[in-house]
N, C-alpha and C positions, 0 to 999 in steps of 0.2 A: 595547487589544488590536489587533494588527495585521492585517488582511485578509488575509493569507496566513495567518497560527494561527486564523481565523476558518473560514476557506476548509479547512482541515485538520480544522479538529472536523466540520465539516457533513459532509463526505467520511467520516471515522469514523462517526460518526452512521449514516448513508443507509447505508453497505455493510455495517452491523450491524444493523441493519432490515431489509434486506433479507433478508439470512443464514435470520434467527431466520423472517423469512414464510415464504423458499422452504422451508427443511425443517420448519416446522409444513406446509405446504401439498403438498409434491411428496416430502419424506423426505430422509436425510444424503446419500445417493446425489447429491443436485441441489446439496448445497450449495457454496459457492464452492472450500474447501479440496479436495471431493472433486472439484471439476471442472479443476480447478487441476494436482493429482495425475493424475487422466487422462491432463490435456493435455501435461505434461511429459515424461509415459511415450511418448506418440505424437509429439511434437514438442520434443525436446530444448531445439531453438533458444531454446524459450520460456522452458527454466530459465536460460541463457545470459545471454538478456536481461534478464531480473528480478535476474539477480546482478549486472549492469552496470549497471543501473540504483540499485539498493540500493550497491551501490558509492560509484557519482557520487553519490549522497547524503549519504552518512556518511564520504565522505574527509574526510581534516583538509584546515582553513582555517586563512589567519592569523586572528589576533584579532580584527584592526581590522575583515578581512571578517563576520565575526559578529556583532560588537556594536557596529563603529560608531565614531567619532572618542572616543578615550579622552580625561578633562579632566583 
């Protein structure tokens, strides 16, 4: 397994951990999604970027870039 799918699950992990304490702890109000929604409402920008960014992620690649010298 490679250190960026490694580096990816931890990151899932941790921000789902966290989720599940802050609203056992503070309520849905505090949770990521509603803080998320908030911020979007008050700072557009923010949805802007997340979709530029989710974007730059899931464009298509060639092949080779994905998987590597094919044999």
């Amino acid at each position: 397994m490679s250190l960026t799918v490694i580096f990816i699950i931890v990151m899932v992990v941790l921000i789902t951990v966290f989720d599940v304490w802050i609203i056992a702890k503070k309520g849905k109000t505090q949770s990521i999604s509603a803080v998320i929604i908030r911020s979007s409402k008050q700072y557009p920008l923010i949805t802007l970027l997340v979709g530029i960014l989710l974007g730059h992620l899931y464009w298509s690649m060639k092949t080779i870039d994905i998987y590597g010298k094919c044999q």
